[in-house]
C-alpha positions in Angstrom: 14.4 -9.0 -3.8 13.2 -5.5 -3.7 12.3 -3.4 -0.2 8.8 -3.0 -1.4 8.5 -7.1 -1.0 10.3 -7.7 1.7 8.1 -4.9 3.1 4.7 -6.3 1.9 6.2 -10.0 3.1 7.1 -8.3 6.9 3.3 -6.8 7.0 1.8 -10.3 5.9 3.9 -12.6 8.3 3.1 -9.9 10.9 -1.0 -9.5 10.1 -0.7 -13.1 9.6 0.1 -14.2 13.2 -2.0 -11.7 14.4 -4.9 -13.8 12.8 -3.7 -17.0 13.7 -3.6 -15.8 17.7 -7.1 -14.7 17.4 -7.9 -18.3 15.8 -6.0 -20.0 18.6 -7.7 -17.6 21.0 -10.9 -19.8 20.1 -9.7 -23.3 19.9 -7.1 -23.3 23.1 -9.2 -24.7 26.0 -10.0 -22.8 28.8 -7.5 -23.4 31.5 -4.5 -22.0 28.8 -6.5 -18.8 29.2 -6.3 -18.3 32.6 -5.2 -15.6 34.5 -1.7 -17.2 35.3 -1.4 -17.8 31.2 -2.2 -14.7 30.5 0.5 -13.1 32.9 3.2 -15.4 31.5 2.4 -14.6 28.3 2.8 -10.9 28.9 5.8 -11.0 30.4 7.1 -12.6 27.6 5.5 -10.4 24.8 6.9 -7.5 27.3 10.6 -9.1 27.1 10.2 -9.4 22.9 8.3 -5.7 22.3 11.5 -4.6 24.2 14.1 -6.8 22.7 12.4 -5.8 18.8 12.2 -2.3 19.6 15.3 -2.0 20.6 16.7 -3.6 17.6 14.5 -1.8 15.1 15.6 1.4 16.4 19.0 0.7 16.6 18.6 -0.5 12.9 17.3 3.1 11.8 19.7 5.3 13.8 22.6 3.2 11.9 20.8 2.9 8.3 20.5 6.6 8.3 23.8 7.4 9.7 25.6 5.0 7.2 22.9 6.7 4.7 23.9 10.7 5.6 27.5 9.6 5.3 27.2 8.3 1.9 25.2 11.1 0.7 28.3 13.7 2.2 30.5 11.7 0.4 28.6 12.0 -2.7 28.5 15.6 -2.8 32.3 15.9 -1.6 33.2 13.7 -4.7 31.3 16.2 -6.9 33.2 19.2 -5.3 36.6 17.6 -5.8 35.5 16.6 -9.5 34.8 20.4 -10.1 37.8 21.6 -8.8 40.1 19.2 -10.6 38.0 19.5 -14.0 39.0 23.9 -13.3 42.3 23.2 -12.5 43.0 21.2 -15.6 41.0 24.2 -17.6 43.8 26.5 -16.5 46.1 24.3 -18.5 44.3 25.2 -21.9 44.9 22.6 -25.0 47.2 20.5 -22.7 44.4 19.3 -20.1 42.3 18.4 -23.0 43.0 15.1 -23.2 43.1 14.7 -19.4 39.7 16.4 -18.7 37.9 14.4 -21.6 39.5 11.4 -20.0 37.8 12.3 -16.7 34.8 12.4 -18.5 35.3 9.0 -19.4 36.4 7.3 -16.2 33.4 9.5 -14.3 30.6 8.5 -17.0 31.6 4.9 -16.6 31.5 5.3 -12.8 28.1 6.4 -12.7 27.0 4.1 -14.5 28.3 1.3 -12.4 27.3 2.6 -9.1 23.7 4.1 -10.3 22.4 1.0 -12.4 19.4 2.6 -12.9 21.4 6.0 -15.0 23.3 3.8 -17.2 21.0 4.2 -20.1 23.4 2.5 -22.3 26.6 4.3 -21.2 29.9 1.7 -21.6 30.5 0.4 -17.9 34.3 0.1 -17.8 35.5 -3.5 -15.7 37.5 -2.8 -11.7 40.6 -3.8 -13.4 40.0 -1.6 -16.9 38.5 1.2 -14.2 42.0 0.7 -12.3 44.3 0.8 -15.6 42.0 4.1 -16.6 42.8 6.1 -13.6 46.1 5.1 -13.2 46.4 6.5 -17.2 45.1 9.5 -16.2 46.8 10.3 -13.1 50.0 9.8 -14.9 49.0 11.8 -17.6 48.3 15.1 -15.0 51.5 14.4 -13.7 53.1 14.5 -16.7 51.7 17.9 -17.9 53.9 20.5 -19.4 55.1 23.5 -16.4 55.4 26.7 -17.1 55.1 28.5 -14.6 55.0 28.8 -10.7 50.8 29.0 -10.5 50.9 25.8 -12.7 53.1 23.9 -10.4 50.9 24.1 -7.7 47.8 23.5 -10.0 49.5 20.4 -11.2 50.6 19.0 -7.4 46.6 20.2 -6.4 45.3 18.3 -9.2 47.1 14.9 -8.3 46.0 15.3 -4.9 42.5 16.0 -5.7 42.2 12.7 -7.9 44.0 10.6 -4.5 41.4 11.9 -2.4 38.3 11.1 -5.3 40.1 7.3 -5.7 39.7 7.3 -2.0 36.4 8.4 -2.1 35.0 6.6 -4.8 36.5 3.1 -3.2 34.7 3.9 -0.3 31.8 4.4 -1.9 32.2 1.2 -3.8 32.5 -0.8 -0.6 29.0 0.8 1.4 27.2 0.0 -2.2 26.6 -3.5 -1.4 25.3 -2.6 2.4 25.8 -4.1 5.5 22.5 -5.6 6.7 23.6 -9.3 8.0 19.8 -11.6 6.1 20.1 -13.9 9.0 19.7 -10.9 11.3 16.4 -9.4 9.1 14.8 -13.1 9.6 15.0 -13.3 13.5 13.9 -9.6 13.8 10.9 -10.9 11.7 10.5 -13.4 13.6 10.3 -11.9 17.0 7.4 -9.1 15.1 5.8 -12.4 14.3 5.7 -13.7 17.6 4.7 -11.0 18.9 1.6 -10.4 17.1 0.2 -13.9 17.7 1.0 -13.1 20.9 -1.6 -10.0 20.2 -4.4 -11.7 18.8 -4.2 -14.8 21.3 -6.2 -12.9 24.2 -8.5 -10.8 21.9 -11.9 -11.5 19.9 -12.7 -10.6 16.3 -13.9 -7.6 15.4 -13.2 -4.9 12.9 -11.8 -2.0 15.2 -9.3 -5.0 16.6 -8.0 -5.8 13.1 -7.5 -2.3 11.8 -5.4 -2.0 14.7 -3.4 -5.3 14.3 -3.1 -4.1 10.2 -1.9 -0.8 11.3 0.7 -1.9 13.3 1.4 -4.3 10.8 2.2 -1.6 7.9 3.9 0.0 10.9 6.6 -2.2 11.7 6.9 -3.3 7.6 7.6 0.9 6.7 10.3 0.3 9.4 11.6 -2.4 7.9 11.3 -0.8 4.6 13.2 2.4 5.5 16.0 0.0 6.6 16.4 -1.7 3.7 16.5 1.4 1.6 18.9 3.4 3.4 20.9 -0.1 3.1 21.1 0.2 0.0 21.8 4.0 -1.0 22.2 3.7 -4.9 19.1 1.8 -5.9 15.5 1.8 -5.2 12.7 4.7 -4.6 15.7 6.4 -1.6 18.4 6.3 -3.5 21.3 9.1 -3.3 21.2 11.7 -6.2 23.7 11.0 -9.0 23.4 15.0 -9.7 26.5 15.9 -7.7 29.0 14.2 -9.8 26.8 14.6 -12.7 26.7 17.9 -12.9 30.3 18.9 -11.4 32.0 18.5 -15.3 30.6 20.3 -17.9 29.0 18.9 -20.8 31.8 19.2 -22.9 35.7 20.1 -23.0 36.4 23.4 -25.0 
């Protein structure tokens, strides 16, 4: 389920028990709406505008930390791809076949972590991704050395590709996020409560319910932004491909 829905479902549970308040505002009898009542009642929206905002905050501050992170790493992979695509260069014809392999590994790559790019591109299986980069590690380590500069290119390159495997399984893991369902459903549920808790000491009129819809989109954006920052490879937030996509040039010469 997109964030956009779960979104537009938050703002209609939310507006929703904001209308049913009002309407039990009108049919509770009159000693529920006593002063005492009302105090309770207070208190206890008090303890769950609290409780909610505290949660919704925390939410964000992690979403987008867990969201910065990810976009860092992003951009480290495309620096270490550009490196170890110049190192091999330095090797002339006999990085050829290693840097077109790159090519290969990193296309598929893409394409498996940005659904959306894949425009037909071959998405290699984990295990066929595994056997690919373990090919071409090997094959860097076995290139010919022939001189003292192209040691240390070679023993830069094999590090470079440990640190993007590293990388890149990171990467692999935050895909899926972290955001616990259960958790989203009580949060919802306490927002709900909450606005029934709004309407239930309030009459009808227009000014009241822009504000409850207001508050209502308000809390569902937050929920929204949490959702997408969850999920940093899909959807209208989504991290930028271009890094890696651009750190290899278009073809091997």
């Amino acid at each position: 389920m997109s964030s956009l829905v779960i979104a537009a479902l938050v703002c209609a549970f939310t507006f929703g028990g904001a209308m049913a308040g009002i309407l039990l505002h009108v049919r509770l009898p009159e000693h529920h709406r006593n002063d005492n009542s009302k105090d309770v009642i207070k208190l206890v929206m008090g303890l769950i505008a609290t409780v909610a905002a505290l949660v919704l905050g925390l939410l964000i501050s992690s979403a987008k930390t867990s969201y910065d992170a990810q976009k860092a790493e992003v951009q480290q992979l495309g620096i270490h791809l550009f490196q170890l695509d110049h190192i091999l260069m330095r090797f002339g014809p006999d990085g050829i076949e290693a840097r077109e392999q790159l090519r290969r590994i990193v296309s598929s790559n893409i394409a498996r972590s940005w659904p959306g790019q894949a425009r037909g591109k071959a998405v290699l299986s984990p295990l066929e991704a595994q056997k690919e980069s373990e090919e071409l590690f090997r094959r860097v380590a076995s290139l010919p050395v022939r001189t003292g500069p192209q040691q240390a290119d070679q023993a830069r390159a094999l590090q470079q590709l440990v640190s993007m495997w590293e990388t890149h399984r990171i990467l692999d893991e935050q895909a899926g996020g972290t955001l616990a369902w259960p958790f989203l459903v009580v949060l919802v549920f306490w927002l709900t409560a909450l606005f029934v808790g709004f309407g239930l000491f309030t009459r009808f009129n227009l000014t009241v319910c822009a504000a409850l819809l207001v508050g209502a989109l308000s809390v569902a954006g937050a929920v929204f932004l949490i959702l997408e920052m969850n999920q940093p490879y899909r959807g209208i937030m989504q991290i930028s491909s271009a890094p890696v996509r651009n750190a290899l040039t278009p073809e091997v010469r």
